[in-house]
ZADO-1210 file (C-alpha; in nm, 4 decimals, padded with zeros to 6 digits):
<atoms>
<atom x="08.8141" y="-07.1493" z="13.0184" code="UNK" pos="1"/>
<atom x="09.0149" y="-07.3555" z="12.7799" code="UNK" pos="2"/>
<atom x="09.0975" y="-07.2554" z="12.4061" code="UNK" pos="3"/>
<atom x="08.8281" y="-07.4128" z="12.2265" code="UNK" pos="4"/>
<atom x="08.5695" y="-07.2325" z="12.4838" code="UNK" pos="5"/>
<atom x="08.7402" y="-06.9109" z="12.3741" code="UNK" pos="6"/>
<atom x="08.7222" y="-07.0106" z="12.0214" code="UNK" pos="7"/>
<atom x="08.3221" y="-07.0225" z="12.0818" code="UNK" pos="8"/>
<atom x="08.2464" y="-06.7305" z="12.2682" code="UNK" pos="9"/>
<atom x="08.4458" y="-06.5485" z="11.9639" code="UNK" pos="10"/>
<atom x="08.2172" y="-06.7225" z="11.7295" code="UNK" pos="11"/>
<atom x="07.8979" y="-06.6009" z="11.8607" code="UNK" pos="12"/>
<atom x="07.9841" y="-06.3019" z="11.9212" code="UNK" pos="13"/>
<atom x="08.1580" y="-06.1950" z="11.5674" code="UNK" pos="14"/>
<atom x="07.7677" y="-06.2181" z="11.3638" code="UNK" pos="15"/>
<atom x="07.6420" y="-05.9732" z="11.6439" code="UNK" pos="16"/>
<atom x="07.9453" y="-05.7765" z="11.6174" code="UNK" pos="17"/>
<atom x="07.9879" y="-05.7641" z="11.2557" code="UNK" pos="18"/>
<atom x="07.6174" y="-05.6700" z="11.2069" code="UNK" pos="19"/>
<atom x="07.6180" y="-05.3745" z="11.4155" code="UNK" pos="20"/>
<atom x="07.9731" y="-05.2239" z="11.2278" code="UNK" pos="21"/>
<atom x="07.7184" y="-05.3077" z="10.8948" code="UNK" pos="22"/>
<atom x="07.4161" y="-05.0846" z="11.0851" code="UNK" pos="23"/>
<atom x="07.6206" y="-04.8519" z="11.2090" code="UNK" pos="24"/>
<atom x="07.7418" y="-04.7634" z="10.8232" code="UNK" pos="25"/>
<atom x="07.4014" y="-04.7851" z="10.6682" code="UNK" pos="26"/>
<atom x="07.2435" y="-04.6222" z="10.9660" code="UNK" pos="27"/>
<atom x="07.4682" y="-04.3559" z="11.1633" code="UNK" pos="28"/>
<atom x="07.2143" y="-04.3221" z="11.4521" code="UNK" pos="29"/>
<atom x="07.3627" y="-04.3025" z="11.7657" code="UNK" pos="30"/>
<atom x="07.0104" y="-04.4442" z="11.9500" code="UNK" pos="31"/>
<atom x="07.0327" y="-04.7402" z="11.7171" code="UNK" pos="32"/>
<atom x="07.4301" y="-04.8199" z="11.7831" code="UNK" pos="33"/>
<atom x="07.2695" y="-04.7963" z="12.1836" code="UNK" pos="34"/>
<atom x="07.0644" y="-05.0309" z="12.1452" code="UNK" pos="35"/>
<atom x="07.2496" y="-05.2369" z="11.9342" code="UNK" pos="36"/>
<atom x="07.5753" y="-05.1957" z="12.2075" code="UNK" pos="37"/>
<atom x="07.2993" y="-05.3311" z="12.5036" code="UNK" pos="38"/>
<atom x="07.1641" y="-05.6137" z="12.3225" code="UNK" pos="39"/>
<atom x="07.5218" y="-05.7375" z="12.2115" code="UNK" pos="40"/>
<atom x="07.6324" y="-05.6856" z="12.5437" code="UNK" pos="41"/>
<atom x="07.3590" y="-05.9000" z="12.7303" code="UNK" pos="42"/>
<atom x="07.4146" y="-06.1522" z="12.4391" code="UNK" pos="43"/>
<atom x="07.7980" y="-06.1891" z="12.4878" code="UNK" pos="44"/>
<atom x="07.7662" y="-06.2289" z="12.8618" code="UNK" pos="45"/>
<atom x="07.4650" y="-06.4711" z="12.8416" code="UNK" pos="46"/>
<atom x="07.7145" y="-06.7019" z="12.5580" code="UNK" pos="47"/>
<atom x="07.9761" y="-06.6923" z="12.8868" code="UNK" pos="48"/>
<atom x="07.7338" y="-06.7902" z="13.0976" code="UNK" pos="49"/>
<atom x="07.6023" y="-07.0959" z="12.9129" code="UNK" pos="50"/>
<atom x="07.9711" y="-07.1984" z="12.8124" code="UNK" pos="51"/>
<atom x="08.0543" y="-07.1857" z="13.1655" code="UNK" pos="52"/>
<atom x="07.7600" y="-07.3645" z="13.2886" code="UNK" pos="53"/>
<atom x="07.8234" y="-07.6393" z="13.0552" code="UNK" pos="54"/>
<atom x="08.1311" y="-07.6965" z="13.2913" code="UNK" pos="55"/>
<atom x="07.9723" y="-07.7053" z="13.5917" code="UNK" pos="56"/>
<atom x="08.0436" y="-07.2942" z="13.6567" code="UNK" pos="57"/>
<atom x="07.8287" y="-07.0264" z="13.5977" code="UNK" pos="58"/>
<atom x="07.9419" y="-06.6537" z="13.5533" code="UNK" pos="59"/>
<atom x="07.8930" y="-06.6184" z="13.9301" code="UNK" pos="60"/>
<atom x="08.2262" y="-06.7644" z="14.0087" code="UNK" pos="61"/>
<atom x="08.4059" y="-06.5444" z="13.7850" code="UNK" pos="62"/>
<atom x="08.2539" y="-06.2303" z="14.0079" code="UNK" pos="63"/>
<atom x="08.2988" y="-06.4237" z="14.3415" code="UNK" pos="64"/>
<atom x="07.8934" y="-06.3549" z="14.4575" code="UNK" pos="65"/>
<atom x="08.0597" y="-06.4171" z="14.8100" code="UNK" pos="66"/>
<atom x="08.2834" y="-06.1753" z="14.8397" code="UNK" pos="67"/>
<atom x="08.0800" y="-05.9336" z="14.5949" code="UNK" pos="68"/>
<atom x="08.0408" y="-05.6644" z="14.8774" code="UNK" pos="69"/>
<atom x="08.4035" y="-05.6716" z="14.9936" code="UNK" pos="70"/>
<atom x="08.4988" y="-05.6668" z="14.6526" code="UNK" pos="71"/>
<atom x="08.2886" y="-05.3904" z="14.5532" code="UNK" pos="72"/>
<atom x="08.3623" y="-05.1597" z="14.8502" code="UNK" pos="73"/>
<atom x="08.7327" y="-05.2605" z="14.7419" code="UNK" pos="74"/>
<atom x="08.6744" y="-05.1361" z="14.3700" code="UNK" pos="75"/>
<atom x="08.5353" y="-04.7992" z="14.4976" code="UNK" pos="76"/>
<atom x="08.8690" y="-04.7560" z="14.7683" code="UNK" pos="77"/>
<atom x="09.0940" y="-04.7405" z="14.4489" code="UNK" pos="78"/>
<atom x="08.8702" y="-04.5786" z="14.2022" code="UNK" pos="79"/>
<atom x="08.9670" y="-04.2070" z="14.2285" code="UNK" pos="80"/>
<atom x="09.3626" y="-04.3540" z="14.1808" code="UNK" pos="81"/>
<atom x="09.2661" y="-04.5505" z="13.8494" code="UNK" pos="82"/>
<atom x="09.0466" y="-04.2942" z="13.7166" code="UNK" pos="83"/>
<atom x="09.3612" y="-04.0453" z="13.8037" code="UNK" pos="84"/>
<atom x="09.6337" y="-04.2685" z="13.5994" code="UNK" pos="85"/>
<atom x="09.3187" y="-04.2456" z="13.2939" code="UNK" pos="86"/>
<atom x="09.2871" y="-03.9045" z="13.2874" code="UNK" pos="87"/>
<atom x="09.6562" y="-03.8414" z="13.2926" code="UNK" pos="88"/>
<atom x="09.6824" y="-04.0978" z="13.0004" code="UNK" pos="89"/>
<atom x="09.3738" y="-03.9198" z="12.8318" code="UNK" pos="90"/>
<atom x="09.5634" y="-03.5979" z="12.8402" code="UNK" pos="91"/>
<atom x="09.9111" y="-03.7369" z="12.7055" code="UNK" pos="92"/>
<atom x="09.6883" y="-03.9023" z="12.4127" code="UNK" pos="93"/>
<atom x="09.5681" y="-03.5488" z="12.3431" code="UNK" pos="94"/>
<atom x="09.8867" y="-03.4139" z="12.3067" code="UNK" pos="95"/>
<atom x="10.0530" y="-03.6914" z="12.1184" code="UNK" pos="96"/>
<atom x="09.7418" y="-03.7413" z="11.8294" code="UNK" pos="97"/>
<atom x="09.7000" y="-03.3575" z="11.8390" code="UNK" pos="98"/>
<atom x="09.3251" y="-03.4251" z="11.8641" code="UNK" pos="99"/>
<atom x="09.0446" y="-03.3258" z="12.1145" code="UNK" pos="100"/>
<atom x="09.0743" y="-03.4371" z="12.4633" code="UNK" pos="101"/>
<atom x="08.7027" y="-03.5179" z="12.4785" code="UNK" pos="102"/>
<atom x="08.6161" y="-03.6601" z="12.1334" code="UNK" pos="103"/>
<atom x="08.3178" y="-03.8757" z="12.1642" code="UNK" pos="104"/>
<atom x="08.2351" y="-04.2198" z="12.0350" code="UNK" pos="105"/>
<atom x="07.9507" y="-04.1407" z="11.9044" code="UNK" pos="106"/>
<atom x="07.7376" y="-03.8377" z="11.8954" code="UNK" pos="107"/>
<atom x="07.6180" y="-03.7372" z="12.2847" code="UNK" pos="108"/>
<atom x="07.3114" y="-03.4889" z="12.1020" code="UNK" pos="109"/>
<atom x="07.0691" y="-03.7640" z="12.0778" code="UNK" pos="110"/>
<atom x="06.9455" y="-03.9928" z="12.3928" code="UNK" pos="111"/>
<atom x="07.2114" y="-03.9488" z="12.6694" code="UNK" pos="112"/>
<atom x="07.0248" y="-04.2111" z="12.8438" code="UNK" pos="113"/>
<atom x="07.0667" y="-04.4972" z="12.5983" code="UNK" pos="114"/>
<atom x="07.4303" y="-04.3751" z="12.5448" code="UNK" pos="115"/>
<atom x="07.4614" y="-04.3904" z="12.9142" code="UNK" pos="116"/>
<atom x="07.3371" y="-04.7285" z="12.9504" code="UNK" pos="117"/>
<atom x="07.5642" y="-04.8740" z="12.6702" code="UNK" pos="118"/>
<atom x="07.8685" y="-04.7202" z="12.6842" code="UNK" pos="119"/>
<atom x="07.8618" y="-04.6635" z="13.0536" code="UNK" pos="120"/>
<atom x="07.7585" y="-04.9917" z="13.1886" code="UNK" pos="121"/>
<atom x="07.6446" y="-05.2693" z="12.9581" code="UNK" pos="122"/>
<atom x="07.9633" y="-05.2634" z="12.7309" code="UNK" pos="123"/>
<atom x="08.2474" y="-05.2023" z="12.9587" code="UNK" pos="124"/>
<atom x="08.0917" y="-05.5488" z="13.1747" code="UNK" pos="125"/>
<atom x="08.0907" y="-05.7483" z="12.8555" code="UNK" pos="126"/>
<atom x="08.4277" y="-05.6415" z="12.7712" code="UNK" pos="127"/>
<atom x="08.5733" y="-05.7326" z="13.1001" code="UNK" pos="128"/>
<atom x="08.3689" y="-06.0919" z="13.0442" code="UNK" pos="129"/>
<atom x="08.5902" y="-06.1299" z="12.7616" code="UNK" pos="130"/>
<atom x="08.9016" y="-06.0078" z="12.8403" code="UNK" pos="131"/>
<atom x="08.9592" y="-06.0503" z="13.1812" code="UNK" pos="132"/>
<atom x="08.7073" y="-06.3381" z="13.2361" code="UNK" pos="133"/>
<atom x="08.7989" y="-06.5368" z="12.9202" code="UNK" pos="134"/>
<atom x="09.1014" y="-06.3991" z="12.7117" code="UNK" pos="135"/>
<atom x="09.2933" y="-06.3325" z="13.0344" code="UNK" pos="136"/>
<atom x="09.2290" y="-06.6795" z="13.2362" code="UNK" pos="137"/>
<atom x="09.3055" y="-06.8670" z="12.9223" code="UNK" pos="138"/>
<atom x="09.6600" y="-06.6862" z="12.8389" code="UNK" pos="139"/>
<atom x="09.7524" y="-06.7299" z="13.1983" code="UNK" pos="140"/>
<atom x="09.6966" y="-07.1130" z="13.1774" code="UNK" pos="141"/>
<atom x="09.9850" y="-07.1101" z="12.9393" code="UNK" pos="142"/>
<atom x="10.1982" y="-06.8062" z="12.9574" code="UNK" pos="143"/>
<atom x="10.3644" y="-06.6300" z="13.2484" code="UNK" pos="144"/>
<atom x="10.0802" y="-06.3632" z="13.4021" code="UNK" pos="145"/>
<atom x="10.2964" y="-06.0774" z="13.3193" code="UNK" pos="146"/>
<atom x="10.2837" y="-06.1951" z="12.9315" code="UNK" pos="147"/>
<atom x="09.9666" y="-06.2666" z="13.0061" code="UNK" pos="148"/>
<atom x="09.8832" y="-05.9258" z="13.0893" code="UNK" pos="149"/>
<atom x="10.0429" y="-05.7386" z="12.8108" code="UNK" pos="150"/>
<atom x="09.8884" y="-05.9210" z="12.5565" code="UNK" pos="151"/>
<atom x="09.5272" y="-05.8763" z="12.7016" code="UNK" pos="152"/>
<atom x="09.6110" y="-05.5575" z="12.7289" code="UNK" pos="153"/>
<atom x="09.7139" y="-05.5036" z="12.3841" code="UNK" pos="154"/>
<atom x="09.3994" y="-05.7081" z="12.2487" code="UNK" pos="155"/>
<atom x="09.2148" y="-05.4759" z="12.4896" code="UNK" pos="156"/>
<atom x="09.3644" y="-05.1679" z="12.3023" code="UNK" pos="157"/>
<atom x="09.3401" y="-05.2912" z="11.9862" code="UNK" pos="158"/>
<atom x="08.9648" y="-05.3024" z="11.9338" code="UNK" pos="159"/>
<atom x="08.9542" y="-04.9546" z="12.0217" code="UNK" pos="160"/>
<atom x="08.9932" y="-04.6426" z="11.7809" code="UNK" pos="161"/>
<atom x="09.3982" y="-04.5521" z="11.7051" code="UNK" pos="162"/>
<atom x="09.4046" y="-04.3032" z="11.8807" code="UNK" pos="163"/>
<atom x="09.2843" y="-04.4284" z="12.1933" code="UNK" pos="164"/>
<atom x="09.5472" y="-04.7101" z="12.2000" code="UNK" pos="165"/>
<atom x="09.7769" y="-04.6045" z="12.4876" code="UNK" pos="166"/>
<atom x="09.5423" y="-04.4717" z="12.7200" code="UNK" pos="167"/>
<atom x="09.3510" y="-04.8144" z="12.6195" code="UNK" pos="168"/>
<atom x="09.6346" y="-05.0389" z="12.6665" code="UNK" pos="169"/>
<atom x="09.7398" y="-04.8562" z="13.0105" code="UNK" pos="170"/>
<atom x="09.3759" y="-04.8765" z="13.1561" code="UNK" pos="171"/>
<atom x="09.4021" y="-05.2911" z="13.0182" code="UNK" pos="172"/>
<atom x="09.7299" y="-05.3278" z="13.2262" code="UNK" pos="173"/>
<atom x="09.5501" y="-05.1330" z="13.5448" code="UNK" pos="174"/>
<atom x="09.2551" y="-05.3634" z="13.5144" code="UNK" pos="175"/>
<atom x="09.4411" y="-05.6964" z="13.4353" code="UNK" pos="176"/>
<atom x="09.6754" y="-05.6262" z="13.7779" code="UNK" pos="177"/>
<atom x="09.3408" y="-05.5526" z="13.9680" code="UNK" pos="178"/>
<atom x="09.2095" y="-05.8778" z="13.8578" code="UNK" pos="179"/>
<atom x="09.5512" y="-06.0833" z="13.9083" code="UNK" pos="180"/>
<atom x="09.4989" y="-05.9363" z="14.2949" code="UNK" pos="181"/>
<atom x="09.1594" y="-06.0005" z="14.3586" code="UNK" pos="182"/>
<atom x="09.0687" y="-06.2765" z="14.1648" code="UNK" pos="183"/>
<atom x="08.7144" y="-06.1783" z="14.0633" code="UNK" pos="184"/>
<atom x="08.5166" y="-06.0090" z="13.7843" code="UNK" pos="185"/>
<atom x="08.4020" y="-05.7897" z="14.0038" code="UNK" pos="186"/>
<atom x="08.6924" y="-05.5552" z="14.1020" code="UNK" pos="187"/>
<atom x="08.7321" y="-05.4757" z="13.7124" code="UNK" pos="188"/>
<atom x="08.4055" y="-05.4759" z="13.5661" code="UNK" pos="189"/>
<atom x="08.2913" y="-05.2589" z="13.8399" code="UNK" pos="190"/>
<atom x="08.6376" y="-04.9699" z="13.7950" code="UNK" pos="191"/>
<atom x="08.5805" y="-05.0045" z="13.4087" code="UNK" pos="192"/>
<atom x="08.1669" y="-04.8959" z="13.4526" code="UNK" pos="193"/>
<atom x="08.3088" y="-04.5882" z="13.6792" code="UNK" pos="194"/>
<atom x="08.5680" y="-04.5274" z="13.4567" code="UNK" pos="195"/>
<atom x="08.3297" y="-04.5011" z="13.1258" code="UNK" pos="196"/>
<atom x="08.0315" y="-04.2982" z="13.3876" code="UNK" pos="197"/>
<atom x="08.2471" y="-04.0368" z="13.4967" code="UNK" pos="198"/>
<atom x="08.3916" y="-03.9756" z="13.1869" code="UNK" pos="199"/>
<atom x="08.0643" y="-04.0027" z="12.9511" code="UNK" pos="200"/>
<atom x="07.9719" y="-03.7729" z="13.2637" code="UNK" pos="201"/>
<atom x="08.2137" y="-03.4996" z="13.2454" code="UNK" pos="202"/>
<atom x="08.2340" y="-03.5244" z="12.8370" code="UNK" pos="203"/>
<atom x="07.8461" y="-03.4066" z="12.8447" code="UNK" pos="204"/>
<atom x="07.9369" y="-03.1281" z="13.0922" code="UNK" pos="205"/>
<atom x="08.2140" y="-03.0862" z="12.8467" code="UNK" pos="206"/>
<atom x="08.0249" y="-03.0941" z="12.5099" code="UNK" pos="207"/>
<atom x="07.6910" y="-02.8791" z="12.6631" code="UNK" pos="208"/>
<atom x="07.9282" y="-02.5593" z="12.7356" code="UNK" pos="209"/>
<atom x="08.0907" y="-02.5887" z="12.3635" code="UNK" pos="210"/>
</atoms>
């Protein structure tokens, strides 16, 4: 993916991603965001796709469809280690912002299910789409990949809430060395979706005994 490929998949994506900000103020319901969070999601990988395919690709050579097994088997082999570096970042966060180790996104009352579906698996896949599939593969093409990875990683961080930022930007470098190694879409997009399921997991467990 060169820069001007980059340029585009930004473009498309910033009406859908502006609008929802806009919905989200005029309408704080945490079914709509869902929604909103799946259909933006489909929509950002399906721009990929096309920009890709335009070139002869497809997004099933960024996730490596013949190695998908090995690589998935390989994703769940160093899961409980990545998801033990988060939780320990998670914590420190806690202490540093003074805040509540299991704030929510959004409210976790309404339709677990949606929440579930967009926070847990739809948007953590589109994210890795763009930064590990796009963002990432472009700044390696001119930079060194450790440079590379810090600034994904701090792009990755930066679209999240303040707070979040180091346990963000840690999780970023974890998933930007996994993808260096393996060389597919898979590996991250599939730690990122357990990451975000366990924890939207144990934050309901968390949140229904408050």
């Amino acid at each position: 993916m060169d820069f001007f490929d980059f340029i585009k998949l930004i473009a498309f994506s910033f009406p859908f991603l502006a609008a929802f900000y806009f919905i989200r103020k005029v309408i704080p319901s945490s079914e709509i965001a869902a929604v909103i969070l799946i259909s933006f999601s489909v929509y950002l990988i399906w721009c990929f796709h096309m920009i890709l395919k335009k070139k002869g690709l497809g997004i099933g050579t960024w996730f490596r469809m013949k190695t998908f097994g090995n690589d998935l088997l390989w994703s769940i082999i160093v899961f409980p280690v990545v998801f033990g570096i988060y939780l320990l970042m998670v914590f420190l966060t806690s202490k540093i912002w003074s805040s509540d180790i299991m704030h929510p996104y959004f409210s976790l009352n309404t339709n677990p299910f949606l929440m579930v579906l967009a926070l847990g698996l739809f948007f953590p896949v589109a994210e890795e789409v763009v930064f590990r599939g796009a963002l990432y593969e472009y700044m390696e093409q001119k930079f060194s990949p450790e440079f590379s990875m810090v600034m994904v990683s701090t792009a990755f961080a930066v679209v999240h809430p303040l707070e979040d930022w180091m346990k963000m930007f840690v999780l970023g470098m974890l998933l930007n060395l996994l993808y260096y190694r393996r060389k597919t879409l898979t590996v991250p997009a599939t730690l990122h979706v357990m990451v975000n399921l366990l924890y939207l997991s144990i934050m309901y467990l968390y949140t229904s005994k408050v």
